[in-house]
C-alpha positions as CSV (number, residue, x, y, z in Angstrom):
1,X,-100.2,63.1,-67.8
2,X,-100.7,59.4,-66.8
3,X,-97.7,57.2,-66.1
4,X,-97.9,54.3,-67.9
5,X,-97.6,50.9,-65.7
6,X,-95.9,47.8,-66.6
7,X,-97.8,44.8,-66.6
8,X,-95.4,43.0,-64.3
9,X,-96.5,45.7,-61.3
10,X,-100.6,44.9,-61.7
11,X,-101.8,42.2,-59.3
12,X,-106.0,41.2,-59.3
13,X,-107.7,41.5,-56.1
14,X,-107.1,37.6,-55.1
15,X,-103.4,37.5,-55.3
16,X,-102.8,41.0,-53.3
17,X,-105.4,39.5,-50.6
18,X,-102.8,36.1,-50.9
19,X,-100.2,38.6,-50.1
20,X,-101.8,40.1,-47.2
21,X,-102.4,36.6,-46.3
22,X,-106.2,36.6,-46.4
23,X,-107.4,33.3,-46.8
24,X,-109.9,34.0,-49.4
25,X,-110.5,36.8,-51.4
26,X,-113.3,35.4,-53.5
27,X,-116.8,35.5,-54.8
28,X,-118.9,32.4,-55.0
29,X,-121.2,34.0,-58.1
30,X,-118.3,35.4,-59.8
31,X,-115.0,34.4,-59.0
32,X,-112.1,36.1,-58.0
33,X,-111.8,38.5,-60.9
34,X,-113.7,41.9,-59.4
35,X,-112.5,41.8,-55.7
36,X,-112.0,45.0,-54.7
37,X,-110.6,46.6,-51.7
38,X,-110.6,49.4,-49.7
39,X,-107.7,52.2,-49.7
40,X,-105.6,51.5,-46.1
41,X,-106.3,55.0,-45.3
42,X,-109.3,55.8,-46.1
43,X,-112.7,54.1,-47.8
44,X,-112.3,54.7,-51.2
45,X,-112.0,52.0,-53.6
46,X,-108.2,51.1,-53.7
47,X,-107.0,51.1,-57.1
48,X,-102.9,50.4,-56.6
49,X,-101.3,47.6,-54.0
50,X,-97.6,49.1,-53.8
51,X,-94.9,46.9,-51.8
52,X,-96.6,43.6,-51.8
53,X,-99.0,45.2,-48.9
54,X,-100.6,48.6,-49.1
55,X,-103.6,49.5,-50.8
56,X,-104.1,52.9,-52.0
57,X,-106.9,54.9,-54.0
58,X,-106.1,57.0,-56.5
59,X,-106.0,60.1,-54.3
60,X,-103.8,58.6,-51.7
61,X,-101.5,57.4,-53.4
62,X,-100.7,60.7,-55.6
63,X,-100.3,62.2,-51.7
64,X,-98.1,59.1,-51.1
65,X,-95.9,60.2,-54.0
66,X,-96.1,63.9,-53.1
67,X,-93.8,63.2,-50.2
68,X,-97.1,61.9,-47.6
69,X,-94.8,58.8,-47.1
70,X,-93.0,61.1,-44.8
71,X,-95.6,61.1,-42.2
72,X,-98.3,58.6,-43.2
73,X,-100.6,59.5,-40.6
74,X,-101.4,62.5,-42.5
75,X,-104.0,60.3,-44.9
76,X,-105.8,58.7,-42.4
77,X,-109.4,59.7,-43.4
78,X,-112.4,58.6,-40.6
79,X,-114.8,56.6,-42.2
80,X,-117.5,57.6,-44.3
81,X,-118.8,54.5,-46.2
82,X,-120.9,52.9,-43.9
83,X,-119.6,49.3,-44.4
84,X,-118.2,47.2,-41.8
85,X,-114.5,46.9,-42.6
86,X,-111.6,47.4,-40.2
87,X,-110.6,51.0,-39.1
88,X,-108.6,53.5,-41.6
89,X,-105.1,53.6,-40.7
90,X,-101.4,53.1,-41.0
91,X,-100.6,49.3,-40.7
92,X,-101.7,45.9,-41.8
93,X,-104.8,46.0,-39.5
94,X,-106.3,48.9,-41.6
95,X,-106.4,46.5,-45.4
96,X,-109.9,45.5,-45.7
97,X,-111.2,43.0,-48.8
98,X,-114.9,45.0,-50.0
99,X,-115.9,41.8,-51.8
100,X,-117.3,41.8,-55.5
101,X,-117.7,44.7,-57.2
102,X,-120.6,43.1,-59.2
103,X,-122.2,42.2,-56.3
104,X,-122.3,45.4,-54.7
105,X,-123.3,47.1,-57.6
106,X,-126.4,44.4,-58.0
107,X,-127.1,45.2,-54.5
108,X,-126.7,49.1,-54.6
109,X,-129.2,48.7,-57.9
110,X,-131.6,46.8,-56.2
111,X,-132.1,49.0,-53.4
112,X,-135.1,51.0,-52.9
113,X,-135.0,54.9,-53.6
């Protein structure tokens, strides 16, 4: 089943992006409270920041615990997204801030069909 998490371990989208030492990690219609970012390894929407600088989507980071730490290469995913965002990898480089959530999801909504 699903692990429960202390509250101590969950960190908002500003304060990791403090940590990776992104100077801002903000919306100007909404604030800071739905920044999201990407998974280091792929473009999924990351979901857990594990040791103050790693972000990780649900997927990778159940690989992570399955021994992937090993060899972290192994979850490097090309990109699929089609935003602009640094390039999937292993290190620092590869953290990328999406933005607002509510934004994107205004925009995705407006767009035509």
């Amino acid at each position: 089943g699903e692990q429960a998490r202390d509250v101590e371990d969950l960190m908002c989208g500003k304060c990791s992006g403090a940590a990776l030492g992104m100077k801002s990690s903000s919306c100007k219609a909404h604030g800071d409270a739905y920044i999201e970012f990407k998974c280091r390894y792929c473009c999924e929407v990351a979901s857990f920041f594990c040791f103050g600088h790693t972000h990780f989507c649900d997927s990778c980071h159940k690989k992570w615990i399955l021994g992937a730490y090993t060899k972290p290469s192994t979850l490097v995913r090309p990109c699929k997204c089609g935003f602009k965002h640094s390039q999937n990898g292993t290190t620092q480089a590869s953290e990328a801030c999406y933005g607002c959530s509510l934004c994107r999801i205004k925009v995705k909504e407006n767009a035509p069909i």
